[in-house]
Each structure stands twice: as C-alpha cells, then as structure tokens.
C-alpha positions, 0 to 999 in steps of 0.5 A: 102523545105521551101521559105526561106530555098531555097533562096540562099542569106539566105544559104550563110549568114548561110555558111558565118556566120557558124564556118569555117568562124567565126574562120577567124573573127578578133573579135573571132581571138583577143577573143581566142588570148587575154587570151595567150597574157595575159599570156605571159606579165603576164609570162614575168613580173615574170619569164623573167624580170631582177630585176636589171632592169627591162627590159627583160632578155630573150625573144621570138626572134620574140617579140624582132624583132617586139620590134625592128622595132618600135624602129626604128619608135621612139616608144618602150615599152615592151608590145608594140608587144602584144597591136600593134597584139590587135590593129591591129586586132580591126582595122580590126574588124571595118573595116569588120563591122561585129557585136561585137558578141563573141560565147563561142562555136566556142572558145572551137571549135577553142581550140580543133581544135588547139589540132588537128592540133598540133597532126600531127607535133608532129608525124613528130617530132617522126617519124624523130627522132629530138628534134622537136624544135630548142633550146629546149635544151637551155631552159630545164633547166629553171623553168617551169613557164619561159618555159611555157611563152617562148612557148606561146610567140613562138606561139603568135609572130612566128606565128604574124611574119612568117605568119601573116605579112610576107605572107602577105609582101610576097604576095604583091611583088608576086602578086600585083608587080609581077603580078604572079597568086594569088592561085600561088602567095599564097602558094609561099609565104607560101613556101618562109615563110617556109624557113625564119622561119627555117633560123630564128631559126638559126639551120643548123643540119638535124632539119633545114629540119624539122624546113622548114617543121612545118613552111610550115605547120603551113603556110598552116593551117594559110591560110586555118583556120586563126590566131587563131587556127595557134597560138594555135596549134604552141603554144600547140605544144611548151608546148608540146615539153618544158615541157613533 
C-alpha cells in the first residue's frame, strides 16, 4: 500500500468526495432538480393556466401552499416556489464552499438510483390493492401533457414541503427545544411528516394508511440519500401511476 493511500486524510477526502456524498451536495441536488423544475413551469404555462387570466387554474397543492406563504410576506409570483427551491439551494451551495463542479456520471447515477427507489412503492401499491395515489381518479381524464406536469410538480413540492422543510421544522422543536436525542429526534420527525402528508392529501379511505406509509418512506430515502434522488423517485412514482 502506497504512503499516500494509507493516509487517513487522503481516504476520507476520497469517501467524502465519492458518489454517496456528492448526491447530498446542493450544486448537484439544484443540477439534477433544475431540468423538472423547468418542465413544471414550462407545463404549467401551456397546460394549467387559464387563458382568460392568465393565472393558474390548477395547481399542485404544495406549489399553492408555498405560493401562499409568500403572499403572506407581501411577495408573490407564479414562479416564486420554483426560483425560492433554486435560491435556496445556491445559498447552501456557497455557504458549503464546495467547488462549483457539476459531474454528468453521478446525475445519470442519481436517475437510476431514482427508478430504483421508485420500484418498491410501486409493489406496495400492488400488494394492497389501492390506486396507489390519492386523486388519481381526479386527474385521469385531463390531457396528458397537464398530467405529466401535476406529477413532476407533486414530486418537486411535496417533497420541498414534507421533507425538506417540514423535517427540518420538525426536528427544530424535537431536538434543538425539546432536547430530546437527535438519532431519536430524527426519524420522530420523519414519522410525524409521514402522517401530515397523508392528512395533506385529504383521503380518509383505507389509502390514508398507504399515503402515511409512501410518506414515511420517502422520509427515509430523503434522510439517507438527500433531495434529489427523493424527488426523482416520488416524481417517477407519479408519472407512474398518472399515465400507465
């Protein structure tokens, strides 16, 4: 074994720049997300907006949720979700100092990866016998065009929502306020989002157990394999169940 091979600070700088990791990284988390986010704005514009208006006629309830909370603030906008997620994730790029390096391999890695953690839930749908997305029904009839955008809108702000933003609240008051274990605090809070994204989908029939269990499990690969792959799971998962 080579000097420079046994030096632990080489092996850990290999491991912390290795795929695991990069797909935790904001600049290829924003890289891998931007393209959906495009589509969902570009979807949105010819297929969800009201040509009398102009404005939105149909929407992904968490887009509207977040749209919502800055209107509290007195900003709005109909791409305001999609810039604040793009914003927000630069921010944390620069404030992680990591080197402005995008590598194509590990986004095709984190596309695959996506499909796989899409397959198990997809077989839990089958083996309980449920329409595996609440309001599926609602938006079978509409071209699919609007139906692709409704699914990569679900995986891009459900995700921003349950996962990203309300773990993270979650954990705050579990663990920062009152001091309980963080690996405890963790997957409370993962548990606790599970359940407000059933509720959120506002389906009280034998689905809501399934709805609690897709969201503890998309809680679970957010917390092991980041925003990214998360999103592109439940957003295949939804292209999935809406069109086929």
């Amino acid at each position: 074994m080579s000097r420079v091979s046994a030096d632990p600070r080489v092996r850990e700088a290999r491991v912390a720049d290795g795929y695991w990791s990069r797909t935790a990284e904001p600049l290829h988390v924003l890289v891998f997300l931007l393209p959906l986010i495009v589509l969902y704005e570009v979807g949105s514009a010819v297929w969800l907006t009201d040509p009398a208006t102009g404005g939105l006629h149909e929407t992904i309830r968490a887009h509207r949720l977040f749209s919502q909370l800055f209107g509290a603030f007195g900003v709005s906008g109909a791409m305001l979700p999609g810039a604040a997620l793009v914003a927000a994730l630069l921010v944390w790029h620069v404030l992680n100092r990591r080197p402005w390096r995008v590598r194509p391999g590990t986004l095709g890695l984190m596309a695959l990866e996506s499909a796989a953690w899409t397959l198990p839930l997809l077989v839990l749908g089958q083996m309980a016998g449920l329409v595996a997305l609440a309001g599926a029904g609602a938006v079978a009839d509409r071209p699919l065009g609007a139906r692709l955008t409704i699914a990569i809108g679900a995986g891009l702000y459900e995700e921003a929502l349950f996962r990203m933003a309300l773990i993270a609240l979650l954990h705050f008051i579990l663990v920062d306020l009152i001091q309980i274990g963080p690996r405890l605090g963790l997957w409370v809070s993962v548990a606790l989002a599970a359940v407000a994204f059933a509720v959120y989908h506002d389906d009280w029939s034998a689905r809501f157990v399934f709805l609690t269990l897709a969201g503890g499990y998309f809680g679970a690969v957010y917390v092991t394999r980041g925003l990214g792959v998360v999103v592109g799971a439940h957003a295949l998962y939804d292209v999935i169940v809406l069109t086929l």
